[in-house]
N, C-alpha and C positions, 0 to 999 in steps of 0.2 A: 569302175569297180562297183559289184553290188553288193551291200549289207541288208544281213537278215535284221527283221523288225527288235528294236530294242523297247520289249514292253515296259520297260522299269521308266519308261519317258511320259506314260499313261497316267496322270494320279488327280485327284482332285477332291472334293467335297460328297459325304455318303450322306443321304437324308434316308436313314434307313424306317424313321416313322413315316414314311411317304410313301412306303412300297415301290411296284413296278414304275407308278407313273413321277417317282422323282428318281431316277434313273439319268445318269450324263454320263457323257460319251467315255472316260475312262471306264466305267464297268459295262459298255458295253462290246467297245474294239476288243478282236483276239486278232491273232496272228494269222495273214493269209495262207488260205490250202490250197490245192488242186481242189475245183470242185464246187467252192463256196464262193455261190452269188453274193451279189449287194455291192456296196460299196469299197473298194480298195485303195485308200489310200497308199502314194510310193512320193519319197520323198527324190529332188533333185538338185542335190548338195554342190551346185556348183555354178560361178559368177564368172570361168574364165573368160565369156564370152562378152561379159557386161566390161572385164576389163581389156579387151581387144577393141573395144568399143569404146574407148577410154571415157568411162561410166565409173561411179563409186561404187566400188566392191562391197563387199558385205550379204551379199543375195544368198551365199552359199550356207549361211546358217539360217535361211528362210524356213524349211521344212523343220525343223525342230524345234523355231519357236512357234509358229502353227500350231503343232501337235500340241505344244505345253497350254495354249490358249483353247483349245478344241478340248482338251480333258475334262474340265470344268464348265462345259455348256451341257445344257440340260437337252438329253433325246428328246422330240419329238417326230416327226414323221418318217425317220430314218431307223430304222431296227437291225439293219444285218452293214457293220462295220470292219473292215479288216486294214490292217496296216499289213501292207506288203512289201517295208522296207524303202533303202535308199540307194539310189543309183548319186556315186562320189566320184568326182573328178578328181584324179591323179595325175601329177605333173608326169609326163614321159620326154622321151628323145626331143619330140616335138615344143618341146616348151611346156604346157599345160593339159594334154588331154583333153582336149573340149570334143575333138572327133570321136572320141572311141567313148564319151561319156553320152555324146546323141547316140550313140548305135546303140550301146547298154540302154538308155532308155528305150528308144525303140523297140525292141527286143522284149524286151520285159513289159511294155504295154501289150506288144503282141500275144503274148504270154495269158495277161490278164482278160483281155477277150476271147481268145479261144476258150479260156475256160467258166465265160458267163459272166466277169465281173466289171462292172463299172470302173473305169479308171477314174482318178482323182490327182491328179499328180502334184505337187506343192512345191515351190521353186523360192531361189534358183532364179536366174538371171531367165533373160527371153529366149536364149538360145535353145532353151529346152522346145519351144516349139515347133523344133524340124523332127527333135528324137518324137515327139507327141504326134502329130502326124504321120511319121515315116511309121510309126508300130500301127495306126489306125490304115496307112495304106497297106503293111505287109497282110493286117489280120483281113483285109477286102482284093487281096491281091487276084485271088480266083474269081470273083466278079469280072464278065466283059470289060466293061467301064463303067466304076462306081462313083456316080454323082456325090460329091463330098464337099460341104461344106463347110468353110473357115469363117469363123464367126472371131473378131477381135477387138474385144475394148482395150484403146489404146490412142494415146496419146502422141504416137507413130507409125509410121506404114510400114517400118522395117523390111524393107527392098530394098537394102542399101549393098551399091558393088564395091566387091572388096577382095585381097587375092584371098582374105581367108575367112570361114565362116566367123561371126560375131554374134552381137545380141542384136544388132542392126540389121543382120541380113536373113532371119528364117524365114521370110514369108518370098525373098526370093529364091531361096533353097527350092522351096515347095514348087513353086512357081515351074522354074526350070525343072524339077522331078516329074511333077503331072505330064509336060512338057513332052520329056523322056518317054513317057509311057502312053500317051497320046489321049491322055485324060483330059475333061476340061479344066480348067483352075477358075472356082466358084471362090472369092475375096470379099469379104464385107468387112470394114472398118469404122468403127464407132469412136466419136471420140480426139479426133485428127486435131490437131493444132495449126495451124496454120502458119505458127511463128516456132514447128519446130522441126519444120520439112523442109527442104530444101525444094526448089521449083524443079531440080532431074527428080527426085522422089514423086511430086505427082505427076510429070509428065510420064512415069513409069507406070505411076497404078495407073492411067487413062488408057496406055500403051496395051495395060494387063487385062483391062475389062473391069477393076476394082471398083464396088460398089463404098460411096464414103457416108459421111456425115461429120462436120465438125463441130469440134465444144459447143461454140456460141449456138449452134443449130437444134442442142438438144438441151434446150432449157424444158425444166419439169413442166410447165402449161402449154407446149408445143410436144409430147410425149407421141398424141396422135400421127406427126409425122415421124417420129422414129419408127414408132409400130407399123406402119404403113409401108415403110423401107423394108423391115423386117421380113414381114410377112411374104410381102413381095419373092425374098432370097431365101425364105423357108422353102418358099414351096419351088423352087427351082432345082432341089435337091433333094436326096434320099437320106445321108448319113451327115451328122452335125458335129465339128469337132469345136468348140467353146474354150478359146482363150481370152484371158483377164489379164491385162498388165498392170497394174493397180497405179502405175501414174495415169492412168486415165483419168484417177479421182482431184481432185483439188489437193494443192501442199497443204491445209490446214488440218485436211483430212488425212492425207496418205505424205507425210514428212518422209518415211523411210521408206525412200524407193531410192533406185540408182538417178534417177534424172526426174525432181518434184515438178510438178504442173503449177505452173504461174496463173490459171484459167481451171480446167479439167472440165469436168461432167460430174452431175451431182450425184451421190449414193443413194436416193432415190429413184434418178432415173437406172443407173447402173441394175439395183436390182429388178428394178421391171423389166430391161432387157434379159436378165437373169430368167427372171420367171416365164417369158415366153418362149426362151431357148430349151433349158430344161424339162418344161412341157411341152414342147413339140414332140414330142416321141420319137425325136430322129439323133438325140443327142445320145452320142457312142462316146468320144473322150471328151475331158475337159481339165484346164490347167491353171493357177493360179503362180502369176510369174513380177520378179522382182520384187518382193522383197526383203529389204534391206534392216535388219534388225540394229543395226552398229549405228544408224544414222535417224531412228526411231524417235520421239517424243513420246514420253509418257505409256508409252506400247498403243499409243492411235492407230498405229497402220496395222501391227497384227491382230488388233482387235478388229479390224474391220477385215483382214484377210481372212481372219476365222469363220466372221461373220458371214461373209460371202460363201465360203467354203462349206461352211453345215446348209448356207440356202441352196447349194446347188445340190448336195447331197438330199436334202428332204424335197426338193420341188422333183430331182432326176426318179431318185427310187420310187415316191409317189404315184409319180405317171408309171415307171414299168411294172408296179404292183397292179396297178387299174388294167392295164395293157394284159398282166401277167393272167 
């Protein structure tokens, strides 16, 4: 189910003796149109996937606390904000909905690029990354074959088989869709665990062609070889779709997520992966997925989901202003 944008969720601190340049993001988001570039945030109010994945629930009040953290940060290189509302999973016949709540996102990402707008999506368990995709393949559907990129900070490979979709299995969804359509399936994984994959998981990404790196591999004085991977699977591609699972980060950092990282990757290197993705010019969607406010400390992980989430916003619109 979709809900229209509820602006009363927007509020925060006016420095009205500061003029234009102390401006945060509650006066500046309006409600998405037909029409109107820039950044759209849609939120993805649903964890059934993290609970099929017998994961702690809580992901589905993700997108709301976001917004409430996002209100109160100061604009800078981001000017044209829209909230496009929330794709809600509704329990049906089925048990929970998680299928018909990826196609609603789907759908409505597709929606958001036809009409010129950056998606942003804010989750929401990891399951959202097949509706994230599946709208970035329907909006390149008329492309021969469109080289498409998955880019995934993530603390797991989520290839996982199972008779029904989870929060473990979108990247084999995808996988097997490109498949379908006789695309290639370009996979880059940042982030990997090694103690949180099963040996069929990576015999599968090998299987896949998946490009990895794990935690210990990306310590911030060895960044050169992350960037070096990077670059490499930038440029083997045309269009970049940028998911973030925030247990990628370390538990001291990112406590509320569905499954905390005992090790992670640091939010320094996270964000310079950040900043190369969003400046490559090739980044079309991008998602921020699990988390979990119910299992939070002190609000560390939304603070740091926000955080992340205005850097992809100011680093994306940046380059397609320069672009523009």
């Amino acid at each position: 189910m979709r809900l229209p944008p509820d602006m009363s969720r927007w509020s925060g601190r006016i420095d009205s003796a500061e003029g234009e340049l102390g401006r945060r993001w509650h006066q500046v988001v309006a409600p998405w149109q037909a029409g109107r570039g820039g950044l759209a945030l849609l939120g993805f109010a649903c964890d059934a996937g993290v609970q099929r994945n017998h994961g702690r629930t809580g992901a589905a009040q993700g997108p709301a606390a976001v917004r409430a953290q996002l209100g109160n940060m100061p604009v800078r290189g981001c000017k044209t904000i829209s909230d496009a509302g929330d794709i809600v999973c509704v329990p049906d016949a089925g048990g929970d909905g998680l299928e018909a709540a990826q196609q609603a996102l789907a759908e409505r990402v597709a929606i958001l690029l036809a009409q010129g707008a950056a998606p942003l999506v804010l989750g929401g368990g990891h399951e959202m990354a097949f509706g994230s995709f599946s709208g970035l393949a329907q909006h390149l559907s008329t492309d021969t074959v469109p080289r498409i990129g998955i880019l995934n900070l993530d603390a797991h490979f989520d290839l996982r088989m199972a008779d029904r979709a989870s929060s473990g299995t979108p990247f084999r969804q995808i996988a097997e869709d490109c498949a379908s359509r006789g695309w290639p399936f370009h996979y880059c994984c940042l982030g990997i665990s090694d103690f949180a994959n099963t040996e069929a998981l990576f015999a599968r990404a090998r299987s896949l062609g998946v490009r990895w790196l794990r935690d210990e591999d990306m310590p911030a004085h060895r960044f050169g070889e992350t960037a070096t991977l990077l670059d490499g699977f930038l440029a083997d591609v045309d269009h970049l779709y940028l998911t973030v699972c925030l247990d990628v980060l370390p538990a001291s950092v990112a406590p509320g997520v569905s499954a905390p990282s005992a090790r992670g990757v640091a939010l320094e290197v996270v964000e310079q992966v950040i900043d190369i993705a969003a400046g490559s010019g090739k980044l079309r969607v991008a998602d921020i997925a699990e988390l979990n406010p119910l299992h939070d400390i002190d609000q560390r992980t939304v603070r740091v989901a926000a955080r992340l989430a205005a850097r992809i916003a100011e680093r994306w619109q940046a380059k397609e202003t320069a672009h523009g």
